[in-house]
TIROVEX-914047 format. One record per residue: x negated, y negated, z negated of N, C-alpha, C in turn. Coordinates in pm, whole numbers, padded with zeros to 5 digits, always signed. Atoms other than C-alpha are relative to their C-alpha. Layout:
// residues N
XYZXYZXYZ/...
This chain:
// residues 398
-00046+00139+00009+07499+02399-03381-00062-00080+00113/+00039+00069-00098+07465+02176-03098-00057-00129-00044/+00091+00118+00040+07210+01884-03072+00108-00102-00010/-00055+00134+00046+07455+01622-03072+00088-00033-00141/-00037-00019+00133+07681+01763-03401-00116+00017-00074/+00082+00013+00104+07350+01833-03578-00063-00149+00011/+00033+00095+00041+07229+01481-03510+00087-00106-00095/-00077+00048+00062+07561+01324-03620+00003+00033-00165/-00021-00064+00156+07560+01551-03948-00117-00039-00102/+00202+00058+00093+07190+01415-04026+00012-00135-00008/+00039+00137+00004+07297+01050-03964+00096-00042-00128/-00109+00037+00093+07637+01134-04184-00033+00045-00161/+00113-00056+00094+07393+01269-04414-00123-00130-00094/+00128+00095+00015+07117+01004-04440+00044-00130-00079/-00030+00127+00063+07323+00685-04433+00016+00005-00143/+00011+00059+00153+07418+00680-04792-00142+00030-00114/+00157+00020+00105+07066+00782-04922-00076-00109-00017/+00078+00189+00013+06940+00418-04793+00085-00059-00067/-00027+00046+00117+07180+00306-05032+00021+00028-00106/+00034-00024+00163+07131+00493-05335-00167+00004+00026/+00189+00039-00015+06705+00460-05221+00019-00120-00085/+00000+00177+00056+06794+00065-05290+00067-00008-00178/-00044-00008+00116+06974+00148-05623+00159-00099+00024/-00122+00020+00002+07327+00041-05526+00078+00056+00060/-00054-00087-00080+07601+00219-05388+00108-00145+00101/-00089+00134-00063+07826-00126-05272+00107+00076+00041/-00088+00003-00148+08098-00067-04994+00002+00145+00013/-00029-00154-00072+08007+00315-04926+00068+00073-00078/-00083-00089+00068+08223+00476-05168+00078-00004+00053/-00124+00025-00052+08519+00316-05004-00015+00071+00143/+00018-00100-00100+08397+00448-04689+00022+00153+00020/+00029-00104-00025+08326+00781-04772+00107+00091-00107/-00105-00052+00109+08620+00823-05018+00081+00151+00044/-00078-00111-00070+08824+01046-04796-00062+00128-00042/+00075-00087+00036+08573+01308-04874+00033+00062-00109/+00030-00080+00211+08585+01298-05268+00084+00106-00018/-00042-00120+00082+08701+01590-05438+00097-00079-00123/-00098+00088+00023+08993+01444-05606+00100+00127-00091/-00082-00038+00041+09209+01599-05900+00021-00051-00118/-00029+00053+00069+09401+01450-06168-00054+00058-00166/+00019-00074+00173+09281+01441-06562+00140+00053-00054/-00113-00083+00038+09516+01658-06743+00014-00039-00172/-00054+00023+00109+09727+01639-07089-00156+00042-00070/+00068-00049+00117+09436+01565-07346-00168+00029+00032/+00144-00039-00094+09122+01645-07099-00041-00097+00111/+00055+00092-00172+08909+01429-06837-00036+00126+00109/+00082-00130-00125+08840+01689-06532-00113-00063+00060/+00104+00028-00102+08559+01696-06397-00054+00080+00103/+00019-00060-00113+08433+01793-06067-00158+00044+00010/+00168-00037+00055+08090+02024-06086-00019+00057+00095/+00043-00116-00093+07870+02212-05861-00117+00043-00084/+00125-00054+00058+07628+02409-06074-00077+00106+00019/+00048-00068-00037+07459+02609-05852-00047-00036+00126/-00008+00062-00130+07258+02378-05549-00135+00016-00016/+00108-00005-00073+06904+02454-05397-00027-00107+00043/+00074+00115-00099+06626+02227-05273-00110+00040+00035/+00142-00066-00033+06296+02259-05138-00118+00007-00131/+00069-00050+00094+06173+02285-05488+00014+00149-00026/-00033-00111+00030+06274+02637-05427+00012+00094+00143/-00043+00004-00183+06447+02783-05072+00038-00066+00027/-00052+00104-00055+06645+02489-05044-00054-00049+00136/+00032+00018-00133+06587+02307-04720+00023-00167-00059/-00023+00129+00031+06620+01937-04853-00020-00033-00112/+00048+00032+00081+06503+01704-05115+00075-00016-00089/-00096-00002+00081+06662+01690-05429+00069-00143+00006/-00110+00086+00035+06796+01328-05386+00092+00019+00106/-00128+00005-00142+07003+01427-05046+00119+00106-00102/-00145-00065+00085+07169+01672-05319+00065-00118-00078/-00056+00079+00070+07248+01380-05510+00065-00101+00056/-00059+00070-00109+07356+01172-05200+00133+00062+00030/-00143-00046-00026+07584+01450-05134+00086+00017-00108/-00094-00039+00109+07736+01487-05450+00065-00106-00073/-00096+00140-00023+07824+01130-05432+00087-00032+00070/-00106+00071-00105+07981+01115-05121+00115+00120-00007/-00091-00104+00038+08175+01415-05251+00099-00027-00077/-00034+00041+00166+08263+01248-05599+00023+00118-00073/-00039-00120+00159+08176+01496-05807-00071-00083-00131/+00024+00064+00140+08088+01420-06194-00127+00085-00026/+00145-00023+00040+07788+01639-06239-00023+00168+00130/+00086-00122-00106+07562+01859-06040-00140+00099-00062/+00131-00081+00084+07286+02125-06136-00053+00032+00117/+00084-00080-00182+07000+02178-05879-00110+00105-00089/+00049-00079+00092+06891+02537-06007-00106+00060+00072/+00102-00079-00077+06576+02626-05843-00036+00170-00052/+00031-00133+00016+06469+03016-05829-00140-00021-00097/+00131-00039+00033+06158+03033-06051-00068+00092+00038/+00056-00113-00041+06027+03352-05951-00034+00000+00184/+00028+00002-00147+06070+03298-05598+00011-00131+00072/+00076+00164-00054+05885+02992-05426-00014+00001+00136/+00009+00021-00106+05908+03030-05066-00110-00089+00088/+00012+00108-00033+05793+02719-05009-00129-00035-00037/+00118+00055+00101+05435+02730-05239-00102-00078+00111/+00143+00114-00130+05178+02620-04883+00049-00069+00018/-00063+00154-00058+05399+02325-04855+00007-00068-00096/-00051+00069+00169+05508+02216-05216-00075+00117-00090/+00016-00097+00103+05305+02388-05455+00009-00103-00138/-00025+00128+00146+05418+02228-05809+00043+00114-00129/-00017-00045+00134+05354+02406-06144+00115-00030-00081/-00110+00048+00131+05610+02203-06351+00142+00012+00119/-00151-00084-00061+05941+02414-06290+00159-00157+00015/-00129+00113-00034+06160+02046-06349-00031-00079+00102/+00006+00126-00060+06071+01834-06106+00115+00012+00064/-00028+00033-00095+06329+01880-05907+00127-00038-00080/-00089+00108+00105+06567+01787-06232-00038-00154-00025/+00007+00202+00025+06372+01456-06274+00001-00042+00116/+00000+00057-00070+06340+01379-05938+00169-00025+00025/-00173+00028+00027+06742+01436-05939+00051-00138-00046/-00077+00128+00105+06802+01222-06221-00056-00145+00006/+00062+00150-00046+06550+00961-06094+00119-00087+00116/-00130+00069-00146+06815+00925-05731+00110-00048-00073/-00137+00005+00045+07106+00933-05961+00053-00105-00099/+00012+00113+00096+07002+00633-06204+00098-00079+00022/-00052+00122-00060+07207+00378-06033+00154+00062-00029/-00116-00048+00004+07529+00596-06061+00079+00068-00129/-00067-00054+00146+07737+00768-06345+00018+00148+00060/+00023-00133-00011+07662+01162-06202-00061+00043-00083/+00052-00053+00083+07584+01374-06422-00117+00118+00006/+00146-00127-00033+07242+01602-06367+00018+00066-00070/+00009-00102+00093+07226+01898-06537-00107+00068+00002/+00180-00058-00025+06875+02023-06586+00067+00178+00014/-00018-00165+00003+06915+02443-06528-00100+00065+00109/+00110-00027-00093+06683+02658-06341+00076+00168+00044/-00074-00141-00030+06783+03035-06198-00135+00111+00039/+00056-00087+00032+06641+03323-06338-00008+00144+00105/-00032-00109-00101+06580+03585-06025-00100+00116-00039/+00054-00111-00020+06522+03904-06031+00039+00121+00101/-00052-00103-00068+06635+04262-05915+00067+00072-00084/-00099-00048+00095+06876+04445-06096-00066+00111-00078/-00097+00037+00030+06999+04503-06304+00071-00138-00065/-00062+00165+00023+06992+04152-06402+00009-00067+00081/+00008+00065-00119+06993+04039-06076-00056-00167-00024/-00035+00147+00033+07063+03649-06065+00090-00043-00127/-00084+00084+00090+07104+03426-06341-00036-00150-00020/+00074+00146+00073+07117+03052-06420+00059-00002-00131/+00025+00095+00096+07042+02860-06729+00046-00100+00018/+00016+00164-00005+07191+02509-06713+00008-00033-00213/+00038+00095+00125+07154+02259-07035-00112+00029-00080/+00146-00015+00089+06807+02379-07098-00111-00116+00012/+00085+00100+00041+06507+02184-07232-00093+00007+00066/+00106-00018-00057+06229+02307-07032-00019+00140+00087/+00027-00088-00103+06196+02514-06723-00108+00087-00013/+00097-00057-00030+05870+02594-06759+00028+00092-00057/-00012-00119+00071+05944+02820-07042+00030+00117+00029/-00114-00072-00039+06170+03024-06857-00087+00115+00115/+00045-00133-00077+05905+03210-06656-00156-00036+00018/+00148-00071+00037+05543+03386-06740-00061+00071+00109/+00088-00134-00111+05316+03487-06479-00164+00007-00057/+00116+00010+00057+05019+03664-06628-00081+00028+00099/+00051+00006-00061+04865+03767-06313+00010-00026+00135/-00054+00098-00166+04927+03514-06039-00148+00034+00162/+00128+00028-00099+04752+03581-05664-00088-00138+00038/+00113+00158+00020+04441+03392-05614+00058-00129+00148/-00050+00067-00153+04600+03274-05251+00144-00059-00058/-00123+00011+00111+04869+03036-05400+00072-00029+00159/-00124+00003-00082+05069+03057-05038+00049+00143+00026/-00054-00110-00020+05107+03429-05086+00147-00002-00088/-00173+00027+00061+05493+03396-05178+00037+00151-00041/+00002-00126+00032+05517+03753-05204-00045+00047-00108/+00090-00032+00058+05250+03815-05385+00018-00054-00184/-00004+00080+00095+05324+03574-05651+00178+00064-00035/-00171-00058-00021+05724+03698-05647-00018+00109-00126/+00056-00121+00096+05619+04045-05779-00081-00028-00103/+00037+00055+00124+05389+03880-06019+00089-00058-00094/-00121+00030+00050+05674+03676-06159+00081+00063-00101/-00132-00072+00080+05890+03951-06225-00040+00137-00099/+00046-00094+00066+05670+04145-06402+00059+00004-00187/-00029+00051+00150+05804+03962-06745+00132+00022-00032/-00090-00046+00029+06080+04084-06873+00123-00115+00017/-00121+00070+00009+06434+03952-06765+00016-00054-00097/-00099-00011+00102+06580+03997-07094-00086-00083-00101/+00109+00079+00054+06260+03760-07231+00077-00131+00028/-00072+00139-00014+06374+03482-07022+00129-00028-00040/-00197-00022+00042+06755+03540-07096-00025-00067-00145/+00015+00037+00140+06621+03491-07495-00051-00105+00009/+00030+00129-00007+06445+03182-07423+00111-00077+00050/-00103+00095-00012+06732+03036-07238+00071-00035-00137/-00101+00029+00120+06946+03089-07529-00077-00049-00106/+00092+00004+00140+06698+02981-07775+00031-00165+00031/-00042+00138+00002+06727+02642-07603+00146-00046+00033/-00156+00022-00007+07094+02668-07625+00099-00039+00132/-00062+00011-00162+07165+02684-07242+00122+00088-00014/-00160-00060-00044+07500+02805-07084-00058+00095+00091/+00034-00146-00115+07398+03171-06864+00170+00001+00034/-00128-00102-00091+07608+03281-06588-00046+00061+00057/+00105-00087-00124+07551+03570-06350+00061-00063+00136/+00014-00030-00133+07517+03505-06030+00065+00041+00096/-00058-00046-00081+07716+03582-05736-00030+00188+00015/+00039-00140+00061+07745+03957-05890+00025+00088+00113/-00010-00105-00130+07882+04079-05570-00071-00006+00124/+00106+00043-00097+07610+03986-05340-00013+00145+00093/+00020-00138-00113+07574+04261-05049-00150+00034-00032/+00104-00072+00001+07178+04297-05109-00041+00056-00133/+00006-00076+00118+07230+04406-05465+00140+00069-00048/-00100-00078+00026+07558+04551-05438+00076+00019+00126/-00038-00031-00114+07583+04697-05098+00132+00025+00084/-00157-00032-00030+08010+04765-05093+00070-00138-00002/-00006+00147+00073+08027+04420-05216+00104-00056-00051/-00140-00026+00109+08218+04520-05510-00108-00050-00148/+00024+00057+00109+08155+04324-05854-00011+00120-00077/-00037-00113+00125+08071+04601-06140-00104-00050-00101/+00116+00020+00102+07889+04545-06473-00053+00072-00017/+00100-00145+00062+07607+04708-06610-00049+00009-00131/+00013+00016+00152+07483+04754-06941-00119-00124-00055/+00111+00102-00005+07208+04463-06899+00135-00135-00037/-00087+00069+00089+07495+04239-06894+00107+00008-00047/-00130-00028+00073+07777+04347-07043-00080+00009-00197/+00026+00036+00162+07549+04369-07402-00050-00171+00023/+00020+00138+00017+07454+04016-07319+00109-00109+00018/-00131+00041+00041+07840+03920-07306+00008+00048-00108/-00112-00036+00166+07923+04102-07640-00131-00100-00081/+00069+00035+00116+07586+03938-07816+00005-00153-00003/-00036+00108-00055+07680+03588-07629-00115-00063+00046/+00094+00035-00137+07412+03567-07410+00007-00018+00114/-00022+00043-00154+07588+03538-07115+00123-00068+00003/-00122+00055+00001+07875+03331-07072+00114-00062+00106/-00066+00049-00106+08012+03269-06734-00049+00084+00124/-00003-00065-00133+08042+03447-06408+00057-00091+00107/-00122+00032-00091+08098+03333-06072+00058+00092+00065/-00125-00119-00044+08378+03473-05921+00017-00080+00177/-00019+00085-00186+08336+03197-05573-00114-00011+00024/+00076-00011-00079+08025+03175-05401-00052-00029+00118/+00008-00026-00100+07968+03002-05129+00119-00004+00100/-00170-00002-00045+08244+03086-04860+00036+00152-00057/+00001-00117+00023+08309+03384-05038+00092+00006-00144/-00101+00001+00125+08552+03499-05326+00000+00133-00030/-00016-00138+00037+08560+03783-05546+00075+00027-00098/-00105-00029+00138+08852+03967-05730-00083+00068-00121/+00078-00092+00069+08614+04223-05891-00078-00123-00099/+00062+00128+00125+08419+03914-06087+00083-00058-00063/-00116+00073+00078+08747+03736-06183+00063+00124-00072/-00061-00090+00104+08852+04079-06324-00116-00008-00148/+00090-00004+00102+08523+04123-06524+00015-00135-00112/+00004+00164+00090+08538+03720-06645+00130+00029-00106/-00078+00001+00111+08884+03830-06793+00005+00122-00093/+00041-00163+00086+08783+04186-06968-00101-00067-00075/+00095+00058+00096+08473+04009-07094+00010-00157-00045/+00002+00127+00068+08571+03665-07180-00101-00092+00045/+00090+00077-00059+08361+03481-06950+00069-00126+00047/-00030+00135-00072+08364+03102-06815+00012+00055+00170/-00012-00044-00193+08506+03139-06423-00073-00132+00029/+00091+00150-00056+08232+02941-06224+00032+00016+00168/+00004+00007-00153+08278+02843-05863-00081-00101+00074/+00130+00101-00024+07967+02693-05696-00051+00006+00148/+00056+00001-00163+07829+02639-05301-00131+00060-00026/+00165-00091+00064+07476+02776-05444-00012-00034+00189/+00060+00083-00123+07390+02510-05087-00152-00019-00012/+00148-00017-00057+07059+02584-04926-00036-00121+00108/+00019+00100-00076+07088+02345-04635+00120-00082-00037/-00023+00142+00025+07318+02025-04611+00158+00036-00018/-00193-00005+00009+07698+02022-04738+00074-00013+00136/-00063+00051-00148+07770+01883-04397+00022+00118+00063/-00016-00119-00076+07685+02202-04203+00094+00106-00064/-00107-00179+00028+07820+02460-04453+00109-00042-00003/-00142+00031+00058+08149+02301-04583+00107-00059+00127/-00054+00093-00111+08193+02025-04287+00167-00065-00102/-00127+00092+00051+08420+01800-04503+00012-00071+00076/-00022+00074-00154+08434+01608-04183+00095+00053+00076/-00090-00052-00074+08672+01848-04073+00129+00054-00069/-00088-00009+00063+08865+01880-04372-00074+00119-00135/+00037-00130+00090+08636+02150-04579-00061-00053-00122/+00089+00091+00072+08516+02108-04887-00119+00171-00096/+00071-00159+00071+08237+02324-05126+00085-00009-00084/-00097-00073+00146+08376+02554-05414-00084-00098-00117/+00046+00122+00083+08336+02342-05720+00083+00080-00094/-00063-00012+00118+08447+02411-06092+00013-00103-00069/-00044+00143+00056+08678+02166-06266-00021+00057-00186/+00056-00033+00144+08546+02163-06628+00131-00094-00075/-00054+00092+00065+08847+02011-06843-00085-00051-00144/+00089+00083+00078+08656+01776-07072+00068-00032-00112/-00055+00088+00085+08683+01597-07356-00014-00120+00005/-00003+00074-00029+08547+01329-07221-00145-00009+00104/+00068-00034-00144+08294+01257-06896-00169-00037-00071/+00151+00043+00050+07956+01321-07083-00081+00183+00053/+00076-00130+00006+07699+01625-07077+00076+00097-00107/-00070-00088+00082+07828+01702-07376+00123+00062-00028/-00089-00026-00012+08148+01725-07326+00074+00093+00090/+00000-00090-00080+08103+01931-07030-00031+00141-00026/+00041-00115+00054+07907+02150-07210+00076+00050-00095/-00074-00048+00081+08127+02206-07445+00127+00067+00040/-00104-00040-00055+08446+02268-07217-00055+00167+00086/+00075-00182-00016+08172+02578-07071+00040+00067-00078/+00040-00079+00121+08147+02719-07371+00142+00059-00015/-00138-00014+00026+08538+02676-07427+00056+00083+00070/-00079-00076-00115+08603+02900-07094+00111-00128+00058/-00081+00097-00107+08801+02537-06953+00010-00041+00082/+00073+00026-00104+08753+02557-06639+00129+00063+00106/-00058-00015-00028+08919+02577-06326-00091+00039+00140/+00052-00007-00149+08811+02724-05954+00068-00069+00110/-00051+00010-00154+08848+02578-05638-00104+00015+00102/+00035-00105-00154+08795+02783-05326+00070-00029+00101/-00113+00032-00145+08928+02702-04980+00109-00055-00031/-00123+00010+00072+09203+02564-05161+00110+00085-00052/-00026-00157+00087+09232+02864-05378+00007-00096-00149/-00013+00032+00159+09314+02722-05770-00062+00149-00110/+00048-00147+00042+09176+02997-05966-00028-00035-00136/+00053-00012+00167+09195+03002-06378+00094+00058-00085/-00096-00053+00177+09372+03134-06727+00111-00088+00025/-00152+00043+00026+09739+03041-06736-00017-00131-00092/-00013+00114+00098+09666+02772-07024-00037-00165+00060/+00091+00136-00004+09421+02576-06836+00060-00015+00140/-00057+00023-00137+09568+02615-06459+00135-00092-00011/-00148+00055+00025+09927+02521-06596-00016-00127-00044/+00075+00132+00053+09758+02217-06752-00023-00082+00140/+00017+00071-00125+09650+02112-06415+00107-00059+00063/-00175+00052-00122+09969+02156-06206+00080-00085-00044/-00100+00113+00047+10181+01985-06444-00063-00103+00031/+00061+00142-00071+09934+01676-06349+00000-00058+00143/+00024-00001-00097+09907+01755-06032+00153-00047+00135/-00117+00001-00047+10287+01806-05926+00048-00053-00099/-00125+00072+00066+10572+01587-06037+00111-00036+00128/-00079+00055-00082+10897+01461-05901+00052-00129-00090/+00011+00092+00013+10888+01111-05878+00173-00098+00017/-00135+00025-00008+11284+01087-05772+00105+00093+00037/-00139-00090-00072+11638+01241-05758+00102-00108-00012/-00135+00089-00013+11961+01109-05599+00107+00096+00078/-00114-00070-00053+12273+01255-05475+00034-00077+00136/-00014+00060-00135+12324+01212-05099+00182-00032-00022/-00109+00059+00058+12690+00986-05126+00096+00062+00084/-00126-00151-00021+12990+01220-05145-00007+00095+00000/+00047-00167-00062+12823+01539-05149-00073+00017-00165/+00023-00019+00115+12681+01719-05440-00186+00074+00045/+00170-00031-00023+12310+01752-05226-00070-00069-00057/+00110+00069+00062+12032+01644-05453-00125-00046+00105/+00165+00054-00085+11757+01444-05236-00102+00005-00108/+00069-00011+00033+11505+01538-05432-00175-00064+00056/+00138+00058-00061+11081+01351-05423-00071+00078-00091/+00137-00050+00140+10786+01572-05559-00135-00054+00089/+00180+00101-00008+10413+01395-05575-00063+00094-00059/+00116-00064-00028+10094+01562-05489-00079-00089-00025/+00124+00077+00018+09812+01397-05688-00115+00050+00022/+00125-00113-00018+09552+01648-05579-00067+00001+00125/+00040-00031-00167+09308+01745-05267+00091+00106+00015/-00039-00081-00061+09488+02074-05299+00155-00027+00048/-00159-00024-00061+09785+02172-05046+00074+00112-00051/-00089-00112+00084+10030+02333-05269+00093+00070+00095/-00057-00092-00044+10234+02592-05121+00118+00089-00143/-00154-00084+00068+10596+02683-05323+00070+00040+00009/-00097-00106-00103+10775+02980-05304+00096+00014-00160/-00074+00013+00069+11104+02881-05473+00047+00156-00090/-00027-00111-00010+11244+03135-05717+00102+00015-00082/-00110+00042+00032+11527+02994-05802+00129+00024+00057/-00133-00013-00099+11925+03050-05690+00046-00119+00053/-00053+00093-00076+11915+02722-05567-00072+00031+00141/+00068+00009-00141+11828+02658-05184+00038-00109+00065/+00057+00165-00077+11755+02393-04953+00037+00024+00081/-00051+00042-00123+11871+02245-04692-00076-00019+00136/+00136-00001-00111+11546+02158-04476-00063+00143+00043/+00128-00154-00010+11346+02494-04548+00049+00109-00044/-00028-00154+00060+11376+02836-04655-00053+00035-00160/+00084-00031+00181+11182+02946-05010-00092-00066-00003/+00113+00121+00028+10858+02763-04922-00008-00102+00019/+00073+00117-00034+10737+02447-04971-00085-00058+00008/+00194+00025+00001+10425+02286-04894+00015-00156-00026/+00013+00086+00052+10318+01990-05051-00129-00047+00019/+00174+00074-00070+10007+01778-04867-00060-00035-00113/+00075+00083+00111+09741+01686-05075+00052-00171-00009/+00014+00161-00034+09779+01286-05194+00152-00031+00069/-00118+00027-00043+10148+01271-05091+00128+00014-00023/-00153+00020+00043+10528+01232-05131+00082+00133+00094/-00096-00105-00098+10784+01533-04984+00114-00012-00079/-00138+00025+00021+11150+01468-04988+00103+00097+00051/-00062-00143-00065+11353+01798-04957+00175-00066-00084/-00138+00009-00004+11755+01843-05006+00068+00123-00084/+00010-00138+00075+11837+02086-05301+00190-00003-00004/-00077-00034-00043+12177+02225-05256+00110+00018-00118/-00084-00031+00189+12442+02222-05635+00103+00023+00029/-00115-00018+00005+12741+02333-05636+00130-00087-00064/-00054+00056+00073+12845+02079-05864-00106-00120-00029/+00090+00130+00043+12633+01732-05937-00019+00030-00150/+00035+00018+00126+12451+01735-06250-00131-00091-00021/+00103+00094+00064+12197+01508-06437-00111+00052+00013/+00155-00095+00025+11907+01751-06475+00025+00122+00054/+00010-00108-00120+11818+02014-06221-00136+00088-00064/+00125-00081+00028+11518+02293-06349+00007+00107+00096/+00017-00100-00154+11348+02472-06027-00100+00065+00001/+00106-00090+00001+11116+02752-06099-00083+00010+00133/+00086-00030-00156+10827+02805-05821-00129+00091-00092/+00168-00046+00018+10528+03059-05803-00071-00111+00105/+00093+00000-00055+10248+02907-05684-00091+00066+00059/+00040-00117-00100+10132+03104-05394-00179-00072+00017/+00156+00050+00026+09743+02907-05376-00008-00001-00119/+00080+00002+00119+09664+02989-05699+00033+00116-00058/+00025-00168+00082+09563+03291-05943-00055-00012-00078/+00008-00006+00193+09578+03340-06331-00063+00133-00016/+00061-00163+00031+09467+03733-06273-00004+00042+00184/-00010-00064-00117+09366+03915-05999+00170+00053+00081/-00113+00029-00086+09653+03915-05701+00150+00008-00118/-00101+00017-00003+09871+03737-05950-00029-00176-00006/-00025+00088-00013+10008+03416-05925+00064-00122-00106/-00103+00061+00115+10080+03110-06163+00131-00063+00065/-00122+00030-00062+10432+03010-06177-00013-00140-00091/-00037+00159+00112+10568+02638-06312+00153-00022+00033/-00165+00017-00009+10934+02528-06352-00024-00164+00012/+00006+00123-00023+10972+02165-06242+00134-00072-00017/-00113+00064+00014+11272+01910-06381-00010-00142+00081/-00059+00120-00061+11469+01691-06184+00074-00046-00056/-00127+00113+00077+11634+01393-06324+00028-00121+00020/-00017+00114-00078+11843+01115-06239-00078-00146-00070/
């Protein structure tokens, strides 16, 4: 990265922390709107926009926990989880800090002024076969990890690592659940614990899905996507999670400045609380977005689109039996529809693309004028099962 984009990305970075420092946000939302993460509540549900998987220097992170909360404003998301590694402290000759939350209260201290939602959770590391796991909606971090014989040198990071993990995974796993947290694994296909970097279960968690100790997988990661986890999530009945698990600054990895945004999971709600979030976990209601990838269960994806897509007008071009057809994009994502219908158009061929946030006026072709027009489409950006695709039928009417 060149000195003059990394200074820009630190200033596009900074500014809004001096105004959530002061405890108001004023004027910069409107500014920095373009950014937000943007998708419509659906029949019966509030969506909400989550990242529950974000690093800080209470951990490897590279930044303080309120610049996560800076960014997850100028993002507009609805709640965030900053899940520090317990076991592994990188960072102990610089920050050495016994109490495993701080970097949840210091969170929820930046975030006072705003309606984001913190999610206390911490991430349980090890080496497999349990690899990575977080905890979010737990009561106390500390609990979550026993070191009985810590080195006397508290900047040996190493040293202390292997101490750590001497306590049984499947210890902490029972304490999470004891304080009624939500477990997911971990970016299961990770190359340094699964060298082909192919998703497979093992018997560590696959009995902690049947006993409901584990309850969510991600299947996004980062810039990264995996079919092999979205198969497992639907064989075992897991929540699909999609999370940036961001070490340094949204700016650099994502560059929503250039149009990118992080992977995020839309939780359909019942309404925009903790609890309600937590509860739509639990429910499996959830939705991925990846590169502008849609990614969930037929019930809850189809729920979306119908919000998302509509057609806002039809008219008959005068004397002719061509329908001018208008469909509205309430979404960031750019839909992509590959008609699959015996009608056809006049502008395009089978696909249509549909901008985020916008109106498209195509020319549907009847043989005969009628009142009500029904126009099947797959949705080619999005996936109900591994390489398949949800479909929706959309009515036109005068």
């Amino acid at each position: 990265m060149g000195l003059t984009k990394l200074a820009t990305s630190i200033l596009l970075t900074l500014i809004p922390m001096c105004v959530i420092g002061h405890g108001s946000s004023g004027s910069s939302e409107e500014k920095i709107s373009e950014r937000n993460i943007v998708f419509p509540n659906v029949e019966g549900y509030t969506t909400l926009v989550t990242d529950l998987h974000t690093h800080s220097v209470f951990s490897d992170g590279h930044v303080w926990p309120k610049i996560r909360v800076g960014e997850a404003l100028r993002d507009g998301l609805d709640g965030l989880a900053i899940t520090e590694h317990l076991e592994y402290q990188p960072h102990r000759a610089d920050i050495l800090h016994p109490d495993r939350n701080r970097a949840y209260q210091q969170a929820r201290e930046a975030a006072v002024q705003s309606d984001l939602l913190i999610i206390p959770g911490s991430e349980i590391t090890r080496d497999m076969p349990a690899g990575h796991i977080n905890a979010i909606f737990i009561n106390d971090a500390n609990k979550l990890i026993r070191v009985e014989n810590p080195p006397n040198d508290h900047s040996d990071v190493g040293g202390f690592y292997a101490a750590a993990k001497q306590w049984p995974a499947q210890d902490a796993v029972e304490e999470a659940v004891k304080q009624g947290a939500f477990l997911f694994w971990n970016h299961p296909y990770w190359a340094a614990q699964t060298p082909d970097g192919i998703a497979r279960i093992n018997d560590f968690h696959a009995l902690n899905a049947k006993n409901n100790k584990l309850h969510g997988i991600e299947i996004a990661n980062g810039n990264t996507y995996s079919e092999e986890a979205f198969a497992i999530a639907l064989k075992y009945n897991l929540t699909l999670i999609g999370v940036s698990d961001v070490h340094d600054l949204i700016d650099w990895d994502y560059e929503p400045i250039n149009g990118g945004h992080r992977p995020v999971t839309l939780a359909l709600s019942s309404d925009r609380s903790q609890n309600g979030l937590k509860e739509a976990l639990f429910d499996r209601r959830t939705i991925v977005w990846f590169k502008n990838l849609l990614i969930g269960r037929p019930q809850h994806l189809n729920l979306l689109l119908s919000a998302c897509i509509s057609i806002t007008k039809m008219e008959y071009q005068r004397g002719t039996s061509i329908a001018k057809v208008t469909f509205r994009n309430e979404s960031d994502a750019q839909f992509t529809l590959k008609n699959t219908s015996e009608l056809t158009f006049m502008e395009l061929g089978d696909l249509l693309e549909l901008p985020p946030h916008s109106d498209t006026t195509i020319s549907v072709k009847l043989r005969e004028k009628a009142k009500k027009i029904r126009m099947p489409f797959t949705v080619l950006n999005t996936l109900v099962a591994p390489k398949e695709h949800a479909s929706i039928t959309i009515e036109a009417a005068l």
